[in-house]
C-alpha positions in Angstrom: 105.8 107.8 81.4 104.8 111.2 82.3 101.2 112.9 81.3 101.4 116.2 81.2 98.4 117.3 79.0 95.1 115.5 79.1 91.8 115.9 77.5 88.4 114.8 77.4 86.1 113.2 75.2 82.7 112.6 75.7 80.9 109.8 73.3 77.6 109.8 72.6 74.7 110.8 70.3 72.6 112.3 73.3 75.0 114.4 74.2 75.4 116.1 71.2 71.4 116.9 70.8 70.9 118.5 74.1 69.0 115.5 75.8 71.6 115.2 78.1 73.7 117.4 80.1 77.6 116.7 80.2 78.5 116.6 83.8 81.0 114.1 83.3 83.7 116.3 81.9 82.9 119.2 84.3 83.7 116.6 87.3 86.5 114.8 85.4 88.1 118.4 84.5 87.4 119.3 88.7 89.6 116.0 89.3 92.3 116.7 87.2 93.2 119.9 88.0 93.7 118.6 92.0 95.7 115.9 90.4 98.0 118.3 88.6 97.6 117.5 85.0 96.9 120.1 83.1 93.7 119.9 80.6 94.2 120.8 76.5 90.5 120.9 75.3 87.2 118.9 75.7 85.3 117.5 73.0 82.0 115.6 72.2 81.6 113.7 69.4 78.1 111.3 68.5 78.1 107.3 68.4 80.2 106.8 64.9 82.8 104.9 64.9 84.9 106.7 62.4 84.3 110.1 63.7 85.5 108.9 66.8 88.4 107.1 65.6 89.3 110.7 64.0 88.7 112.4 66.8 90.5 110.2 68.9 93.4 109.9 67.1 93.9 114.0 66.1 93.5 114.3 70.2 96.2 111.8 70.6 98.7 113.6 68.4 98.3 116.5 70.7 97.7 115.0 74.3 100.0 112.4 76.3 96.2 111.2 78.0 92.9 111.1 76.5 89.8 110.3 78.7 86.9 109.2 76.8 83.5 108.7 78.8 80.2 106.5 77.4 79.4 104.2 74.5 81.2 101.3 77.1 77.1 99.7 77.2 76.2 96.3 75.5 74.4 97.3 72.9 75.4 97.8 69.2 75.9 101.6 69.0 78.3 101.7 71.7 81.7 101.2 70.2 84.0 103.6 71.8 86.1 100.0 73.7 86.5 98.4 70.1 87.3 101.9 68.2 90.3 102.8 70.9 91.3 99.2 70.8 91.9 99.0 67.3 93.3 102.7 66.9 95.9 101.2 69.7 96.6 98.1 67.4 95.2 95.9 70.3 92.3 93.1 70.0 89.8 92.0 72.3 89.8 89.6 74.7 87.9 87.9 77.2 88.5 89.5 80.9 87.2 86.5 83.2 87.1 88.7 86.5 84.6 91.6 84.6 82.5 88.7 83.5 81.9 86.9 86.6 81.7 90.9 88.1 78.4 91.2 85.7 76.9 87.8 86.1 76.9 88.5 89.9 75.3 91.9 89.7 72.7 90.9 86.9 72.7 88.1 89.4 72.0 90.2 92.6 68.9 91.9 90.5 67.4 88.8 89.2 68.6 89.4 85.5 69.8 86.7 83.2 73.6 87.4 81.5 72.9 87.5 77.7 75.3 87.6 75.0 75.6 91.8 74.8 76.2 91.5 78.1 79.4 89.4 77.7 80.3 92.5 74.9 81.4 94.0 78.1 83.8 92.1 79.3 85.5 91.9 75.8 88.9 94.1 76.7 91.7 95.5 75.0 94.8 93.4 75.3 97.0 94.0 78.0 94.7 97.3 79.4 94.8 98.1 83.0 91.0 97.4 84.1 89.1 99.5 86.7 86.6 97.8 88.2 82.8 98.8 88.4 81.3 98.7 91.2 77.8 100.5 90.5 77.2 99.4 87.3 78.3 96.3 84.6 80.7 98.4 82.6 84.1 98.1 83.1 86.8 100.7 82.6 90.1 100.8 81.6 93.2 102.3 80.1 95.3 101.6 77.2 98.6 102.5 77.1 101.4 102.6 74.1 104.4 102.9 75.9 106.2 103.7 73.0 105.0 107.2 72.3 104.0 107.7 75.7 100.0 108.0 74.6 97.3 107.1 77.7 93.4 106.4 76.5 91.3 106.5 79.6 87.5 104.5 78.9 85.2 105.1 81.3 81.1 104.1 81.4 79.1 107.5 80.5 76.4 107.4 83.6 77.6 109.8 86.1 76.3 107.3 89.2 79.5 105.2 87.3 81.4 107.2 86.2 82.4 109.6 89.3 83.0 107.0 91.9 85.3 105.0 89.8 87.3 108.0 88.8 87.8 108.7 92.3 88.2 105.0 93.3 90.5 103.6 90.7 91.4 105.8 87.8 93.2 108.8 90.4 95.5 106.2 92.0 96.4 104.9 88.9 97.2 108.8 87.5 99.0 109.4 90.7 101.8 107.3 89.7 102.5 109.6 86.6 102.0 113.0 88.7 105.3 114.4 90.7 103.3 117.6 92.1 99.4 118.1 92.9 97.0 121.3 92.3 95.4 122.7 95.3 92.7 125.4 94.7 91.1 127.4 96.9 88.1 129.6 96.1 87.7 133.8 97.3 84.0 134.7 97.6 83.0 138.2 96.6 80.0 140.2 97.0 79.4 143.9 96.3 82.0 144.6 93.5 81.6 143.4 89.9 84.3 141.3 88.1 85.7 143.9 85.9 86.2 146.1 89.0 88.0 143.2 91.2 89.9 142.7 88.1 91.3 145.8 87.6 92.4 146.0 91.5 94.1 142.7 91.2 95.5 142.8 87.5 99.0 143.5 89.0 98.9 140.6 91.3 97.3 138.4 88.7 100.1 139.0 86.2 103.0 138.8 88.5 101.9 135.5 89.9 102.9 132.4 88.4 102.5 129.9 91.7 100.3 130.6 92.8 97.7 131.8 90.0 94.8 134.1 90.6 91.8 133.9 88.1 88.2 135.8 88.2 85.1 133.8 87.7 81.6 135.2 87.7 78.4 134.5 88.9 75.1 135.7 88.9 75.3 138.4 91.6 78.5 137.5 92.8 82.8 137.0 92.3 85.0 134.3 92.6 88.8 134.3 92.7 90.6 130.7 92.6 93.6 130.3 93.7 95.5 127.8 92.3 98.8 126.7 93.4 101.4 123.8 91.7 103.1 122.0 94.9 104.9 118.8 96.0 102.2 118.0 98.8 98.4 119.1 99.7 99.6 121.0 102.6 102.7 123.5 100.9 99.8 124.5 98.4 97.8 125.2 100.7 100.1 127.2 102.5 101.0 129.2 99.0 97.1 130.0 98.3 96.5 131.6 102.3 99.7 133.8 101.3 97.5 134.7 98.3 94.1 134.9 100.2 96.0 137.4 102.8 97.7 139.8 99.6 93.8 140.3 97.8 92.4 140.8 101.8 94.6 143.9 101.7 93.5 145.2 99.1 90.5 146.8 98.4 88.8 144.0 97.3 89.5 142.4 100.5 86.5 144.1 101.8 83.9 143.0 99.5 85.1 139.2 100.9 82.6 136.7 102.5 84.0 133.6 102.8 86.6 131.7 101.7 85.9 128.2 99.8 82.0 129.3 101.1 80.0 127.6 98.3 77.2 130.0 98.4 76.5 133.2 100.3 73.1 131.0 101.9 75.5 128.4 102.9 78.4 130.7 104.7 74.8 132.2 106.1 74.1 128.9 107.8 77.5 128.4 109.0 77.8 131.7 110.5 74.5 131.9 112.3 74.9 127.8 113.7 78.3 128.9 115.1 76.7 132.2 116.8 73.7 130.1 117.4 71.1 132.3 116.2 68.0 131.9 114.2 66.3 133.9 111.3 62.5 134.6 110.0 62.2 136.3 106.4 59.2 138.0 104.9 59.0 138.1 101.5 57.5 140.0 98.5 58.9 139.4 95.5 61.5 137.2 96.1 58.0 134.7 96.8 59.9 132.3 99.7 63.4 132.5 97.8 65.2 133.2 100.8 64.0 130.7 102.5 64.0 128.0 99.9 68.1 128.8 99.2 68.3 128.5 103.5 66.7 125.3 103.1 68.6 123.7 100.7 71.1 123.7 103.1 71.5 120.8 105.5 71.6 121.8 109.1 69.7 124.6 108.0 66.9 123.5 110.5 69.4 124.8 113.4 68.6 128.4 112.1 65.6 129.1 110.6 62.2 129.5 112.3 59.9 130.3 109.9 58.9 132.6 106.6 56.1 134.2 105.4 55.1 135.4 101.7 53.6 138.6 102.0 52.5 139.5 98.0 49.4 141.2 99.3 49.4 144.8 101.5 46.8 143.6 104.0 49.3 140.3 104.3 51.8 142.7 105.4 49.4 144.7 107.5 48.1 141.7 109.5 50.8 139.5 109.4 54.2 141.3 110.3 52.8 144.8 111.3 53.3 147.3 108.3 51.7 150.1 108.9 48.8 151.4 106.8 50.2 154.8 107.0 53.7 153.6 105.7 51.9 151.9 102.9 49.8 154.9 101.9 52.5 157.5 102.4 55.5 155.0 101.1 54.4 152.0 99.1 54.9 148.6 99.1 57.7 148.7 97.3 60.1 151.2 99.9 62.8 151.1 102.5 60.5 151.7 105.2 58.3 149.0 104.2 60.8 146.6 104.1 62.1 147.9 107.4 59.1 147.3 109.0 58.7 144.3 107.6 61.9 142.6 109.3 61.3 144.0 112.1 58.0 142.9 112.0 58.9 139.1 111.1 61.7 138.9 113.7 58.9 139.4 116.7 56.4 137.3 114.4 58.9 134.2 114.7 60.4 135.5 118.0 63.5 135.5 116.1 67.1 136.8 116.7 67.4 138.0 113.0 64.5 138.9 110.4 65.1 139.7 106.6 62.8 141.1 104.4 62.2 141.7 100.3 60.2 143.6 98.6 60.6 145.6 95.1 59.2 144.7 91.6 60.2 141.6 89.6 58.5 142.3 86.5 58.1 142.0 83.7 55.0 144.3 84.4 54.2 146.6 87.7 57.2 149.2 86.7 56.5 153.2 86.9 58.9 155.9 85.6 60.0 156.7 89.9 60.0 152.6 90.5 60.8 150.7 87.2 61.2 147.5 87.1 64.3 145.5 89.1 63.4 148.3 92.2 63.7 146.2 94.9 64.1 146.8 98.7 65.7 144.5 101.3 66.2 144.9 104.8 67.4 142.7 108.0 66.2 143.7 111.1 69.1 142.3 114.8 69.6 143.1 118.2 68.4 146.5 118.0 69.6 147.7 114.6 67.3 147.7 111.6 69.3 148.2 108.2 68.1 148.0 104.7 69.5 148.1 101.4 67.7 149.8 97.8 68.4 147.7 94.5 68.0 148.7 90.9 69.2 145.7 89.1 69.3 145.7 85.8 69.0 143.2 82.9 70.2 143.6 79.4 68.1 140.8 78.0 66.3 138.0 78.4 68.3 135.1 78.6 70.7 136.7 81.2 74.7 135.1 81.0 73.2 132.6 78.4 72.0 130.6 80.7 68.1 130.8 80.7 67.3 132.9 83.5 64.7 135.1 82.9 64.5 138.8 83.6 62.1 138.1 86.4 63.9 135.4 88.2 67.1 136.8 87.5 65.8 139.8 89.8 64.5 137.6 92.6 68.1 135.8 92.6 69.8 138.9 93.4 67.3 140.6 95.5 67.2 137.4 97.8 71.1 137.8 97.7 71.6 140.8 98.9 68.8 140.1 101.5 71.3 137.2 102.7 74.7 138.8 102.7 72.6 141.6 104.2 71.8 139.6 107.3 75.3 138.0 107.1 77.3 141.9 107.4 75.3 142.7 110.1 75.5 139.5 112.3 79.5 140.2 111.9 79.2 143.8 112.8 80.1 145.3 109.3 
């Protein structure tokens, strides 16, 4: 039996009102797509038993595998096991080795087995069962042979569900898979995605494997490349053939880091290797720099110290601005933000200091400095370099996402300050 097209559906009431993010179906789609089956759709449906059976069974007419996560819990509303069962033409029966699983881990926590606990080891006839080792829930698949239709059941918390994807469901889809996806992801900053598309629309439409696919992000570019190979290393070996085409073009120059994550993390990584530490000083970014450094393990290696300075005499006293570059400049200027680096580099007796300052908004614009005006400079081994913003927003709930005009700003000025300090530690 091969599976060729797969998709995912997501059970549950909570998901459907917003109380709950689905982060199952991002990480089960992640999974998938390194497995080499390719994905048809996604859907959600609430804790009904016939609109599940419907949606089930129209996914089923399409899809040779259907994953299906929650509504695997003791309690009445979850249904999705007996719903799938009974679409499959299968009863339930009694697995002995998922109940004694449960009675030992209500055991282990001082809980006493009750009878919608022994719901959950009710199983489809003849289904493969995963086990589960984080939670009572067991998994499993049905399969119908006949028409060569996989259902996939697995518990809805992501503490359960993620580690027994990765722990029993992928071996058991390896046996169905005769080639893998490997995927490896180009890190842009500095061009916008129409731009890198247009450069790389000729190699995007002439490649078939490996593909090459634009993404954006807030600030930034990513290219994945994907390619369809027997084993982990010949893809791998087709998406650096890939990598090296886009580094020759013009794109190639706006690149980062390669699989990088984030530009704070290839930050870290860079500066560890070189073993060098940073300071920032920080206006209206407020200690973002720092904060994105920090959530970086290993970060500790790098970073000295930072220093919010909102205030003018905070930057007078602190990291040596000069009154006279205030009064003839502003706070919001290239040579403020100059001086500041410079000024938190000696503070912190630092290799590298970065600094931001600009205006965030909403309020504080002027016609010469309106609002999204920011500065950023870095200030190592002799060279002080800065960099003038004016980022614009087009509304108020940037990308759909929620960000607000004001924090939207701060996330890109704090980039830029970053991949700042990043071109200049590599001599760019």
């Amino acid at each position: 039996m091969k599976l060729k097209t797969a998709a995912i559906l997501s059970v549950g009431t909570e998901l459907l009102l917003g109380d709950i993010v689905n982060t199952d179906a991002a990480f089960i789609s992640r999974r998938l797509a390194a497995l080499g089956i390719n994905q048809y759709c996604q859907s959600v449906v609430g804790d009904n038993p016939e609109r599940l059976k419907k949606a089930l069974s129209e996914l089923l007419e399409t899809c040779d595998l259907v994953i299906l996560t929650g509504g695997l819990g003791p309690t009445y509303d979850d249904l999705t096991k007996e719903t799938a069962a009974a679409l499959f033409g299968r009863g339930l029966v009694l697995h002995e080795e998922s109940l004694e699983r449960i009675q030992a881990r209500l055991s282990k926590y001082g809980r006493v087995m009750s009878e919608n606990n022994k719901k959950q080891a009710m199983l489809p006839e003849g289904a493969v069962v995963f086990k589960n080792n984080y939670g009572t829930a067991p998994g499993m698949a049905i399969e119908d042979e006949v028409r060569g239709k996989t259902a996939i059941l697995l518990p809805g918390p992501p503490r359960e569900c993620e580690p027994m994807f990765i722990e029993e469901v992928e071996p058991y889809l390896r046996r169905f898979a005769d080639h893998i996806l490997v995927s490896r992801m180009i890190n842009i900053f500095g061009m916008g995605e129409s731009r890198v598309e247009e450069i790389l629309r000729p190699i995007m439409v002439s490649s078939l494997n490996p593909t090459l696919a634009p993404y954006a992000k807030e600030g930034e570019v990513q290219l994945r490349v994907t390619a369809s190979a027997p084993t982990e290393a010949e893809g791998l070996a087709m998406c650096d053939e890939m990598i090296a085409k886009v580094r020759e073009t013009e794109v190639g120059g706006c690149i980062y880091g390669i699989d990088a994550g984030s530009i704070e993390r290839e930050l870290v990584r860079e500066l560890t290797s070189r073993r060098l530490r940073i300071a920032c000083a920080e206006s209206c970014t407020g200690g973002l720099c720092a904060k994105r450094l920090t959530d970086i393990p290993g970060s500790s290696a790098i970073l000295d110290g930072s220093i919010v300075t909102y205030a003018n005499s905070v930057k007078e006293q602190f990291v040596c601005v000069s009154r006279e570059t205030l009064n003839a400049h502003g706070a919001v200027s290239k040579e403020t933000a100059l001086e500041m680096a410079d000024g938190v580099r000696k503070l912190f007796s630092s290799d590298i200091g970065i600094s931001t300052t600009g205006i965030a908004g909403p309020d504080g614009g002027t016609p010469e400095k309106p609002v999204g005006t920011v500065f950023v400079a870095v200030s190592y081994n002799g060279v002080c370099t800065h960099r003038e913003l004016h980022i614009g927003v087009y509304n108020s709930n940037v990308f759909g996402t929620g960000t607000s005009e004001r924090a939207y700003i701060r996330h890109i000025s704090a980039s830029n300050a970053l991949e700042l300090a990043l071109e200049l530690v590599r001599g760019r």
